[in-house]
Steps between C-alpha positions, in 0.01 A plus 500: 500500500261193569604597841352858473196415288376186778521751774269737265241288386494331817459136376744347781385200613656488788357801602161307443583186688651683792177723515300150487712338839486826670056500431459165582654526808342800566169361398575175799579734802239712405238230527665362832476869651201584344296144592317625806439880336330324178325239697336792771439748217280274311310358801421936582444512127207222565336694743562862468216719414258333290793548191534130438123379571153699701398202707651466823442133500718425183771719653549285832481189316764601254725626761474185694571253218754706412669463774412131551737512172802729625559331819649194618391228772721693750337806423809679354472652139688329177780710453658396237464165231699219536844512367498264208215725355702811535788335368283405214348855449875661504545244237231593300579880543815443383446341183208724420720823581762375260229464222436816526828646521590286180180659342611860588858457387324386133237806554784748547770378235263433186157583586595954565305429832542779722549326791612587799798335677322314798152440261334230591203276295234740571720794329549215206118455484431931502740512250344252252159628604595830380696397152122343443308872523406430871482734765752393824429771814735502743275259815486223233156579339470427136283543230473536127641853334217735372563372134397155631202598696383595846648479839369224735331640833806464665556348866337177533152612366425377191203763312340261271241584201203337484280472209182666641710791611491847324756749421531805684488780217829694533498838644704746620591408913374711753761671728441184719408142474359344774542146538366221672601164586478219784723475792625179461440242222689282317570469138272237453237680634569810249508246232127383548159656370407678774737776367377490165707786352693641243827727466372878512663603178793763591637758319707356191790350591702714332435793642857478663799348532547213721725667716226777595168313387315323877370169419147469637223286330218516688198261550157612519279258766154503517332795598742732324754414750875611374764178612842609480680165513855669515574709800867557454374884364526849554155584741352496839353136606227473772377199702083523576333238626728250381515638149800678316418860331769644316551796361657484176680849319366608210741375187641771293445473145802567205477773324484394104589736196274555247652380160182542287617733185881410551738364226402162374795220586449186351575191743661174396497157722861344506428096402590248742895410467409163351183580274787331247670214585863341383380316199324833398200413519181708650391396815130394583393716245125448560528621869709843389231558246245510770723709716611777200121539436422559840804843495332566219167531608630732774690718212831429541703574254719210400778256604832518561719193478872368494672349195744279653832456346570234671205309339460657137903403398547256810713256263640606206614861428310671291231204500190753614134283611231760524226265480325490874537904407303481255232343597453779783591781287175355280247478796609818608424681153164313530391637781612849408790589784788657479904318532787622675801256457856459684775398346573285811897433444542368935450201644159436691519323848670588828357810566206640706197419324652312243263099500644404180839371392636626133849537474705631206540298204658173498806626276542796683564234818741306327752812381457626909626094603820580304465912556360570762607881489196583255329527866481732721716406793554684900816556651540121617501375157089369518337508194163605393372318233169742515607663190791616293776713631497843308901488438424268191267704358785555243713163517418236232475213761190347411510257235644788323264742560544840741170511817408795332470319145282204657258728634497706195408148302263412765325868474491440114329134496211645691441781307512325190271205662226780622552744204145516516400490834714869514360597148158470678595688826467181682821520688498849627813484699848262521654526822878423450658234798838663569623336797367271782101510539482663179593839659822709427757417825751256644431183680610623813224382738522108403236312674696177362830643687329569853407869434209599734317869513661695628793417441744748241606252288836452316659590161482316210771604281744182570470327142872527312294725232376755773800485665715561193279790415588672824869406462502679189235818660778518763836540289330708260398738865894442576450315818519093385533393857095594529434260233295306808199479673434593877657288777299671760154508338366227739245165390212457367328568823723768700336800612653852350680647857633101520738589175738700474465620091072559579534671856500834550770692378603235346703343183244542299528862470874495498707500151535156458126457607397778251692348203357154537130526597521821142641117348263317640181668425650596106507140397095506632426809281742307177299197516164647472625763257640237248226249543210737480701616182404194310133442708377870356639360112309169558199651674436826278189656505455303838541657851781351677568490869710413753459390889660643765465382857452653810774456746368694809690357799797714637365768319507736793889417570788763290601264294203325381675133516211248384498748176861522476509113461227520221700694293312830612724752550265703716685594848344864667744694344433384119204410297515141367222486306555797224722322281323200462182767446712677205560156361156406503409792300751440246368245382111596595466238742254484782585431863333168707522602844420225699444693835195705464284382775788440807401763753671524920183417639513076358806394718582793710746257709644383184552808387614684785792207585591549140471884487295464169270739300356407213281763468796713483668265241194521327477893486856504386464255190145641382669829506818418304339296218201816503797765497628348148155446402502129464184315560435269818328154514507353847391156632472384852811308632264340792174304520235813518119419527376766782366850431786674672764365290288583196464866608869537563552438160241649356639840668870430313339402177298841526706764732248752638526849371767432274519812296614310193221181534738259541417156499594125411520373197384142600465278802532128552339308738763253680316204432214275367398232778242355659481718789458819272192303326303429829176750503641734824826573325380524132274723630785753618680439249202608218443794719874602451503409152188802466700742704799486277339512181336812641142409554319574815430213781207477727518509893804715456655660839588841410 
């Protein structure tokens, strides 16, 4: 199996080193065939068509010390170094090349880099540059992400504002811009005073997505000239008298719904993962004041925040510290806002996004050293210490105590601590953690264990109390010898058609393949069933919720494998989602969907190799939760600080024309940080804030 799951991440490095012999060779005969080409290219460069200098003059004497430098006393060219150099330089290759294969190998196995197989540093450096809210195009170019502020000129021109400059008001473009800009100068030269401009304010950069939206800042000269600095666009370019017009298209402008007069949805902002750290205490409390009055000043709503098991009771069971809790449930009542809680019962740290460490408590660790079947464990026998495995939901293994039990003490200790924080309507809704992340699934994609998007994952029902459940599911069904999981379902990063239970036609819709995933996906709907049970006793009057993710990939295949994994029971022939909807409403619990703003057009090639729709995952859940009548809360499960984003979820929160006026209950934005305080993206953010609340917006694109 490590066999199988090397060759699929790619992280060989072998594969690497041979790649680095093979290019540094390469690289050595190229520059002994290649000597002469270089050497006359550049000297034709020198003195080709006034493109490297105007005077004549300059030219010859550049060409002739140039070649003073090429050529030896005999007159013959330099074709290659000396070989002690290039023994040297191989050297150095070498050791650099291994570097960076090390670095990839790291990148692929615990950093969910989608790398590909022969990546080398400048894939490493995109990579990183994107994870940071850059933008990476494909010839190299890079520049901050519209939620971080505008896009350099481009090229080598640098467009630089001076102080005596004035802004261009913003109007509509004509059908054509006509730009004008020197033949030849250097970046230096752009960079002095005698330009003395300014960017030429563009429509907002949200108008569209980055995958439709040109880039083109332009830079108004003196005399009302137009310089386009970056030529790589759509347009017609002209050379006259030494001078570059372009013509640039027109740039079509989004279309933008008006909300004014719609439903009012309150929005929340999640709290940083660490606002409370492991001694319980609040952190910097002086710089989240500033930051709380600053949503509130744009009308947010309130806060939502988690209440980590791991750090209330993190010694003794039944030993609850709500003290750092307090303190922010008190400067939140000051200033007026709103709570959501979770009852965070998972682990924090080794997943995407995650940038703190909290594991579970310290007494929970110590029964899993001598037990470690409380976890959830994959087919090898791994466990995943992420949170508890639902089999001993009923089993008295923890210092006495059943899961379900602890969590129902945990529930009970914060209700009784913040009696009156709910008496007041403080905390208007407690989001129950019912597996890993909080949401309601299996741990089958494992960053920890080498899972990668997109790959399907594996099942986690290999824990003696799981497995003993489906011993006993099987001889009651009269067939003991399925009392087992798949043997054919793959790894953690196998491809559907690669397997032979997920491909089409395949196990998974056979008898055996019916019986277990109907198994699998019942001890998901038990576990939320008996836990919200107790959550709606210790939470009443008090809407409770609970999250469910969206897994997207594969979603186009029959069987739906990523999903099957989760615990989703959702293949083309069956509807996965109902009976966790009917469970919901039993016990008048909202649904978290945490998928609200994915739409095709962010990572069409990501999407297409994984045959994912969201937006069709998203039509499906909205529609089974609104079928039973349950209500919705949604929260974004990516970074989102452009205007696109924002309308795509502003059109799920509010569906056009519905008949029946359908909307959210709630939305939370995913989360507090500095980059969602600076002025450009607060300012988005605000103007989303309006829109969902239902109030009208200026400079709206209708």
């Amino acid at each position: 199996m490590a066999t199988d799951i090397q060759k699929l991440i790619g992280t060989s490095e072998e594969d690497d080193d041979e790649e680095m012999d093979m290019d540094v060779k390469e690289e050595d005969d190229e520059d002994e065939e290649n000597g002469g080409k270089n050497i006359a290219a550049q000297i034709m460069a020198g003195g080709g068509g006034g493109m490297a200098s105007n005077n004549s003059d300059n030219q010859f004497q550049h060409q002739q010390q140039f070649q003073e430098q090429v050529t030896t006393p005999a007159g013959g060219a330099r074709r290659s170094r000396p070989l002690e150099e290039k023994e040297r330089t191989k050297l150095r290759e070498r050791h650099r090349r291994a570097i960076t294969a090390r670095i990839l190998a790291g990148l692929r196995r615990h950093g969910n880099y989608n790398l590909r197989v022969r990546a080398d540093i400048n894939d490493v450096i995109a990579a990183l540059a994107r994870e940071a809210g850059w933008v990476v195009l494909p010839d190299g170019t890079t520049f901050p992400s519209r939620s971080q502020g505008s896009r350099p000129a481009g090229g080598t021109s640098a467009a630089v504002t001076s102080s005596s400059s004035h802004l261009v008001s913003q109007q509509t473009p004509p059908a054509s811009l006509r730009g004008v800009s020197p033949g030849y100068q250097t970046s230096v030269e752009y960079s002095t005073c005698s330009m003395k401009g300014v960017f030429m304010p563009n429509p907002s950069p949200y108008d569209l997505s980055a995958s439709t939206q040109p880039q083109i800042p332009a830079v108004v000269g003196e005399g009302g000239e137009q310089t386009e600095s970056n030529l790589h666009i759509g347009g017609s370019m002209d050379i006259i008298n030494d001078k570059q017009i372009v013509d640039i298209p027109p740039i079509p402008k989004l279309p933008e719904r008006d909300f004014a007069g719609t439903p009012f949805i309150p929005v929340y902002v999640m709290l940083p993962l660490g606002v409370i750290n492991m001694k319980c205490e609040l952190v910097d409390p002086d710089d989240l004041l500033k930051q709380l009055k600053v949503l509130k000043s744009a009308n947010v709503d309130g806060i939502m925040v988690d209440c980590w098991w791991g750090i209330v009771e993190a010694h003794t069971p039944q030993e609850y510290n709500w003290s750092g809790y307090s303190r922010l449930f008190q400067m939140v009542r000051e200033l007026k806002l709103k709570l959501q809680v979770v009852m965070s019962f998972h682990e924090c740290g080794g997943n995407v996004g995650d940038d703190v460490c909290i594991p579970l408590p310290h007494w929970v660790a110590e029964i899993g050293r001598s037990n470690p079947d409380i976890f959830f464990t994959d087919r090898e026998g791994r466990r995943n210490p992420e949170c508890l495995s639902w089999g001993i939901d009923k089993e008295r293994v923890l210092r006495g105590r059943t899961a379900v039990e602890v969590y129902f003490d945990y529930m009970r200790s914060f209700r009784a601590e913040f009696d009156e924080c709910f008496a007041d309507g403080i905390i208007s809704m407690v989001e129950v953690g019912l597996g890993p992340c909080g949401e309601l699934r299996y741990p089958s994609c494992p960053v920890k264990h080498g899972w990668r998007y997109p790959g399907i994952g594996e099942f986690q029902c290999y824990d003696q109390y799981l497995l003993k459940s489906l011993k006993k599911t099987a001889e009651a069904r009269g067939h003991p010898f399925w009392a087992r999981g798949p043997d054919n379902a793959g790894f953690y990063n196998s491809q559907p058609h690669e397997t032979g239970f997920f491909c089409d036609g395949g196990d998974y819709d056979g008898y055996y393949g019916r019986f277990f995933l109907n198994w699998y996906t019942r001890i998901l709907v038990d576990h939320g069933d008996r836990v919200l049970s107790l959550a709606k006793l210790a939470f009443e009057g008090t809407q409770i919720a609970v999250k469910l993710s969206g897994i997207h990939w594969w979603y186009k295949t029959a069987s739906h494998a990523a999903e099957l994994t989760a615990g989703f029971y959702n293949p083309c022939n069956r509807d996965g989602y109902a009976a966790i909807a009917e469970m919901l409403k039993k016990h008048k619990a909202a649904l978290n969907f945490s998928c609200s703003e994915s739409r095709m057009g962010d990572q069409q090639v990501d999407f297409a190799e994984a045959l994912a729709d969201p937006e069709g995952l998203v039509w499906q859940v909205l529609n089974a939760a609104w079928e039973v009548g349950i209500p919705i809360a949604s929260e974004n499960a990516l970074p989102c600080h452009d205007r696109v984003t924002y309308n795509k979820i502003l059109d799920n929160a509010k569906p056009l024309n519905d008949p029946d006026g359908k909307h959210f209950l709630s939305f939370t934005h995913l989360r507090l940080s500095p980059l969602l305080m600076e002025r450009q993206t607060f300012v988005e953010f605000e103007r989303f804030v309006k829109r969902m609340h239902g109030e009208a917006v200026v400079e709206l694109r209708v």
